[in-house]
C-alpha positions as CSV (number, residue, x, y, z in Angstrom):
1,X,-31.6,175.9,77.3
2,X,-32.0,172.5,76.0
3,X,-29.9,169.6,77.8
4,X,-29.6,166.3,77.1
5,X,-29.2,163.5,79.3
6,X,-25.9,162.3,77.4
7,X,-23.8,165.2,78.1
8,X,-22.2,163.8,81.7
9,X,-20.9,160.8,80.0
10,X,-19.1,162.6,77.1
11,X,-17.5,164.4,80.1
12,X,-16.9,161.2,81.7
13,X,-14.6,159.6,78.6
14,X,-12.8,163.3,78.1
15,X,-11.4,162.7,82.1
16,X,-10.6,158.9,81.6
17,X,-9.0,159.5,78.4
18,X,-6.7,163.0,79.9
19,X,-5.9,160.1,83.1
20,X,-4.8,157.4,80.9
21,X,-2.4,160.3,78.7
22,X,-1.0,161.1,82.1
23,X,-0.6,157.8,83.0
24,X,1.0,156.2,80.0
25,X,4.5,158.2,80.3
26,X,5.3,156.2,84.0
27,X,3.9,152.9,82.2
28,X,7.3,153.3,79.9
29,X,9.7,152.4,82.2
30,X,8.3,149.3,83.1
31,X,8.1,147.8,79.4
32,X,11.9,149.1,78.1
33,X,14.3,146.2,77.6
34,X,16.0,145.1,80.8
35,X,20.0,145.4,79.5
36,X,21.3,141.9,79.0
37,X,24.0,140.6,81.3
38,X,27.0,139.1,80.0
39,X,29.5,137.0,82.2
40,X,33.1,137.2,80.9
41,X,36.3,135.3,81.8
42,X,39.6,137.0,80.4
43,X,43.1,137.6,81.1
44,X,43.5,140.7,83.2
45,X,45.9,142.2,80.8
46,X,44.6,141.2,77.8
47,X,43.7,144.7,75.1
48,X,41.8,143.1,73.0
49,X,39.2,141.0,75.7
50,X,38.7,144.4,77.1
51,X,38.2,146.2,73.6
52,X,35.7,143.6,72.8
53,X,34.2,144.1,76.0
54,X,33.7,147.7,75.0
55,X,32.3,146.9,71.6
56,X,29.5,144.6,73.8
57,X,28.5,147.6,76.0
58,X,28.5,150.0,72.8
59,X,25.8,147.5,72.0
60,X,23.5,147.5,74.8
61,X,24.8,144.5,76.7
62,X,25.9,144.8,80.7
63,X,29.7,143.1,81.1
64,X,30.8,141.6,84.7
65,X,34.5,141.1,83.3
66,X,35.9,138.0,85.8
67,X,39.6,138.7,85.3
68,X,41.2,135.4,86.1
69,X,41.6,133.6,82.6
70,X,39.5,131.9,80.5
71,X,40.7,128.4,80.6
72,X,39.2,126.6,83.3
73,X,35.8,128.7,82.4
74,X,35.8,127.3,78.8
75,X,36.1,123.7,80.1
76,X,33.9,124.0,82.9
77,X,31.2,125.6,80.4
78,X,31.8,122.3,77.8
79,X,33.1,124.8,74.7
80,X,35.7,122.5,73.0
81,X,39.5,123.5,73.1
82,X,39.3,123.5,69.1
83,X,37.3,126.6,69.6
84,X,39.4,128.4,71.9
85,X,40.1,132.2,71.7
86,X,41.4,134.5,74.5
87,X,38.3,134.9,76.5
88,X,34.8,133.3,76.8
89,X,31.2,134.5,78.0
90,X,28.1,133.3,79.2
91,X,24.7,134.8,78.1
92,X,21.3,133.7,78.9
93,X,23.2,129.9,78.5
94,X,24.7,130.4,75.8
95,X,28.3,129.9,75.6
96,X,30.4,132.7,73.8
97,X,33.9,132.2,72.6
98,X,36.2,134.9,71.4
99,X,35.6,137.8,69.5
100,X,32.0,137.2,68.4
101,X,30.4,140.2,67.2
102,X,27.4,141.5,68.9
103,X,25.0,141.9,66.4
104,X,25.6,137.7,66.1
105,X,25.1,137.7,70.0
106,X,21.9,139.3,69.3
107,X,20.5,137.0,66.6
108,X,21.5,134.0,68.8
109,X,19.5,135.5,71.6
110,X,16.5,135.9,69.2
111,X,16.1,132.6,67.5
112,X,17.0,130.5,70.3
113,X,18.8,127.5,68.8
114,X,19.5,123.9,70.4
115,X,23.0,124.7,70.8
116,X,26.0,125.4,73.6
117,X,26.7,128.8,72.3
118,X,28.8,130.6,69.4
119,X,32.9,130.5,69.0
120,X,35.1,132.5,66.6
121,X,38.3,130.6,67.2
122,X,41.4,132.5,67.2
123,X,41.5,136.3,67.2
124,X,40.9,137.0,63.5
125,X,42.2,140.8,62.8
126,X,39.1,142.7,62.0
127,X,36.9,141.2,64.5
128,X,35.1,143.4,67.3
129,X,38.0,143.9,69.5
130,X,40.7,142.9,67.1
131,X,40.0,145.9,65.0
132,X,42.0,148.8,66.6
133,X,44.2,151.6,64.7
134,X,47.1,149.5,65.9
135,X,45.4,146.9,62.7
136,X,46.0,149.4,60.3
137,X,42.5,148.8,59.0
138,X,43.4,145.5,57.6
139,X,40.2,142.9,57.9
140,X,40.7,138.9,57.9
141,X,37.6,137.5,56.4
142,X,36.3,134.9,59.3
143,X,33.2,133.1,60.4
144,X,31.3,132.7,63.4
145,X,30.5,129.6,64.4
146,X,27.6,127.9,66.0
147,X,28.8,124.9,68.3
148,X,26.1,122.4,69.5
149,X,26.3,120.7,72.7
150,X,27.8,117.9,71.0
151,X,31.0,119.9,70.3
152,X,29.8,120.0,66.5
153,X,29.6,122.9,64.7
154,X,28.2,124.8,61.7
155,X,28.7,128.3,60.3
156,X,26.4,130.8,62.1
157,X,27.7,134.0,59.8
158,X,30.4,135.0,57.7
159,X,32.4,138.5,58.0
160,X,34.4,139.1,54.8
């Protein structure tokens, strides 16, 4: 029998590679997303505010619902009256007025603008939370809005 001096070291990678594989699966954990908290102020009897809170955990995000109005929260945050809806949100800094759809949360979050935070003004029927079977289906076209910290604003994205 002929052995060669290599063998051992062949051995060696087969165990390191089988203890990294076993390692890998508790390594997962530790890189998934952490959920993103979301601070709310609403009226505590308000349908849609808490429909529109469902639509945000449907999508991932963590709600802390502060049921005491929205009023003093949307001045003390610097989102101008003109922009007013029935309840307003804090993410990561960002200001969110009314019913703002997720997905437009999301794409804030990613591309990071100079900017106080996102308003849909009113409660446009079709919006997340203003879309119920008590709607009938009917969809008002509407636009999201991106405010900047000088209380201008531009349109973020449209919903038909």
């Amino acid at each position: 029998m002929h052995q060669t001096v290599d063998q051992p070291f062949p051995r060696r990678r087969r165990l390191l590679l089988a203890v990294l594989a076993l390692s890998l699966p508790s390594l997962a954990p530790a890189a998934a997303p952490q959920t993103l908290a979301v601070q709310v102020w609403k009226d505590p009897n308000c349908g849609c505010c808490k429909d529109w809170i469902a639509h945000l955990e449907k999508s991932g995000f963590r709600v802390n619902a502060v049921d005491q109005g929205n009023g003093a929260a949307r001045a003390r945050l610097g989102m101008p009256q003109k922009f007013g809806s029935c309840h307003t949100a804090l993410i990561q800094g960002y200001v969110i007025e009314g019913h703002v759809p997720a997905t437009d949360i999301q794409r804030l979050l990613k591309e990071k603008p100079q900017a106080l935070g996102l308003a849909v003004p009113g409660m446009p029927i079709g919006s997340p939370g203003m879309d119920g079977p008590v709607y009938g289906g009917r969809r008002d076209a509407y636009q999201v809005l991106l405010v900047g910290k000088d209380g201008s604003a531009q349109v973020f994205s449209s919903h038909p």
